[in-house]
C-alpha positions in Angstrom: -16.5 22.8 25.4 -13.4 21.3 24.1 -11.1 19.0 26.0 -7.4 18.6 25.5 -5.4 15.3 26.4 -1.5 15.8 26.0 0.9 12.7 25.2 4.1 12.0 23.9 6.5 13.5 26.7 9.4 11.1 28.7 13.0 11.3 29.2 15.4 11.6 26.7 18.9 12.5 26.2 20.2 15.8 25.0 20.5 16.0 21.3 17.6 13.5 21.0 13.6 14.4 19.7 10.3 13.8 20.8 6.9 14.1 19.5 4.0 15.3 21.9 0.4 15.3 20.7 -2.5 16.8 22.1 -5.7 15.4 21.5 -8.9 17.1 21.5 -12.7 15.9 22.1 -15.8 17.7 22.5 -15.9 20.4 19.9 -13.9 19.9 16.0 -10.5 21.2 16.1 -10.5 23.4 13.4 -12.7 25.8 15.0 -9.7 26.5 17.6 -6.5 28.4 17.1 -3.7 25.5 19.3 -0.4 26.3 20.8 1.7 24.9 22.9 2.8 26.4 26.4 5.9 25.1 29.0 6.2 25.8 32.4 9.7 24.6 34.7 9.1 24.6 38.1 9.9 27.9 39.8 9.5 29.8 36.3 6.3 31.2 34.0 4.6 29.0 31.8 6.3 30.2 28.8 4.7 30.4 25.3 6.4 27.3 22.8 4.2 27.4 19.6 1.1 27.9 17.9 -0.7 27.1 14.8 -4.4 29.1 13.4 -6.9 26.8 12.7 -6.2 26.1 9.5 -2.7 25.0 9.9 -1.5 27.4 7.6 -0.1 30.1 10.0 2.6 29.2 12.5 4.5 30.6 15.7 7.5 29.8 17.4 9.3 31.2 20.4 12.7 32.3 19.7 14.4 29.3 21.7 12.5 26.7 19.2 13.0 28.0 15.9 14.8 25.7 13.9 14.3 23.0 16.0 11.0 22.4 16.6 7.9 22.0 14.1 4.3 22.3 15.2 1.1 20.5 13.2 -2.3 19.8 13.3 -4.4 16.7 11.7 -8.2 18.5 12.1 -9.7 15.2 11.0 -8.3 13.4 13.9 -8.5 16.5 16.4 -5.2 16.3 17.2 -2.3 19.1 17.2 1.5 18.1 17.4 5.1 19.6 18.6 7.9 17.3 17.1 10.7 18.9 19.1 14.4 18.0 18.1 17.8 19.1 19.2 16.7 19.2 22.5 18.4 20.0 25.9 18.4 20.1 29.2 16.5 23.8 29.6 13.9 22.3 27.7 12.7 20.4 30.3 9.2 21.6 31.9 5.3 20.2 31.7 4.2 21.0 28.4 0.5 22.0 27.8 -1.6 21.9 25.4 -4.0 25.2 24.9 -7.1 26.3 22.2 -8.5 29.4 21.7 -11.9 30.0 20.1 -10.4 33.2 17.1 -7.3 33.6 15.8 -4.8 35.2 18.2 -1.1 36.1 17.5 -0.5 36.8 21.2 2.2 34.8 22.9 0.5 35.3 26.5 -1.3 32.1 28.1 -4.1 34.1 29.4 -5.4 34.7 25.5 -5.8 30.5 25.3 -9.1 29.5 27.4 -8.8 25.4 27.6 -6.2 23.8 28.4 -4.9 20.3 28.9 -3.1 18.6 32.1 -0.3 18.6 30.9 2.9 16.3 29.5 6.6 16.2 31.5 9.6 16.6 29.4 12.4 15.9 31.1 16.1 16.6 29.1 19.5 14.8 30.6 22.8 16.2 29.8 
């Protein structure tokens, strides 16, 4: 069983950046393909990024590319969004998900732990 702990999320300012982690415990991250999900209130929890377990693959939905790099650091079990540029529609809970294989899918139901989750919140 792996555990995820998000962190990282606040208020900020349109334009500005912030870095959310997602720390893992319970089973070594590299076994786990990560991604990121958002969900706004009244909307779907929406698919953000993703990395495979080995970092080398990457995913991005369309309204992050270019903006938005996601990492992973397997020795400390922790997986990272730096998010830049950002604006108001980004704002939402970010969460944290793993799946046990490799998965290109964008839809949440293919991720089987997630964390609590992180606000983001964007002013204009």
């Amino acid at each position: 069983q792996v555990h995820l702990l998000e962190s990282g999320g606040g208020l900020v300012q349109a334009g500005g950046s912030l870095r959310l982690s997602c720390a893992a415990a319970g089973r070594t991250l590299s076994s786990y393909m990560m991604a990121w999900f958002r969900q706004a209130p009244g909307k779907e929890r929406e698919f953000v990024a993703a990395i495979s377990q080995s970092g080398i693959l990457t995913y991005y939905a369309e309204f992050m590319k270019g903006r938005s790099t996601i990492s992973r650091d397997n020795a400390k079990s922790t997986v990272y969004l730096q998010m830049n540029a950002l604006e108001p529609e980004d704002t939402a809970v970010y969460y944290c998900a793993a799946a046990k294989v490799f998965t290109t899918s964008k839809d949440a139901n293919s991720y089987g732990y997630w964390g609590q989750g992180t606000q983001v919140t964007v002013s204009s």
